[in-house]
N, C-alpha and C positions, 0 to 999 in steps of 0.2 A: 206569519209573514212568509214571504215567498223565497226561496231560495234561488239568486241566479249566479252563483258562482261558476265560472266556466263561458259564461258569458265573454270575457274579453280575449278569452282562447278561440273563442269560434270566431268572432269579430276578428282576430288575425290571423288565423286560416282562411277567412273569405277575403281576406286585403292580398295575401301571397298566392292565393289560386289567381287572383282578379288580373295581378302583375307580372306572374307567369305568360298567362293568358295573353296578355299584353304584348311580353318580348317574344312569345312567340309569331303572334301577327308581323308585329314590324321584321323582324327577320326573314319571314315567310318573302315580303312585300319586298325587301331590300335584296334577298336574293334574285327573284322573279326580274328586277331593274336590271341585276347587274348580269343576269346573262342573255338580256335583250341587248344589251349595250354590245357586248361579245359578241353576239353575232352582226349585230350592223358594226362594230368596227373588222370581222373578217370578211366581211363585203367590201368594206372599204378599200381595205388591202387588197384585195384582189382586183378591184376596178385599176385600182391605183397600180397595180402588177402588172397587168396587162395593158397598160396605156402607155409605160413606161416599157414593154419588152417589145411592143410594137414601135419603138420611136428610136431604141437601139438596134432593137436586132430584124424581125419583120413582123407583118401582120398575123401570119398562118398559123405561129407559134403561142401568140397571145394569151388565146385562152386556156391552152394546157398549160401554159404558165401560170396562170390564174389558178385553176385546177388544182396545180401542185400547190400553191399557198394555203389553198382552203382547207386540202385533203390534211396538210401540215398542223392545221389548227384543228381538227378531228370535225369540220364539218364538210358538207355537201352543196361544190356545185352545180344548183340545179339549171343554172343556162349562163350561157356568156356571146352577148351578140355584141357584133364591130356596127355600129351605124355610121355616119357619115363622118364626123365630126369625136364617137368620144366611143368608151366602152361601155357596156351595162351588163351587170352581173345580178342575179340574183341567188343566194345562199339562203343553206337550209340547217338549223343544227338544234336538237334538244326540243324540234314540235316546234320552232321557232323561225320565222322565214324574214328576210332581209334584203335590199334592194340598194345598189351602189350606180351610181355613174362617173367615169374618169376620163379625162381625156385630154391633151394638149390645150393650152391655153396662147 
């Protein structure tokens, strides 16, 4: 007769590699979400920054205000244009790029 003992040790080493495996994915996946979300909300803010510095203080100042919000959050921005109507910002952080527009309603 055949001997399989050890059989139900390996069968639970391949269930704790499998689930490992597992949290590491989702982990992976949920971190990748959550600093896509960080950088469109420091877009955010900074459309929203400058929408807001132009409507108290002036236009010219805006997007170095914008600037400073972003620099503030450790990212980069890479443009901030006044169009007619609103601001648009686009931010850069972690390989990750991002796109806001703000503006008086």
């Amino acid at each position: 007769m055949k001997d399989d003992r050890g059989g139900g040790t390996v069968l639970a080493i391949a269930v704790v590699v499998a689930a490992a495996l597992a949290v590491g994915v989702v982990g992976y996946f949920l971190a990748t979400v959550r600093a896509s979300r960080e950088v469109v909300a420091i877009a955010e803010d900074a459309a929203l920054a400058a929408s807001q510095y132009s409507l108290d203080l002036d236009a010219r100042g805006a997007c170095r205000h914008a600037q400073g919000v972003v620099e503030s959050n450790g990212a980069r921005l890479v443009s901030c244009v006044r169009t007619v109507s609103d601001y648009r910002v686009v931010v850069e952080s972690g390989g990750r790029t991002a796109h806001a527009i703000a503006g008086p309603k």
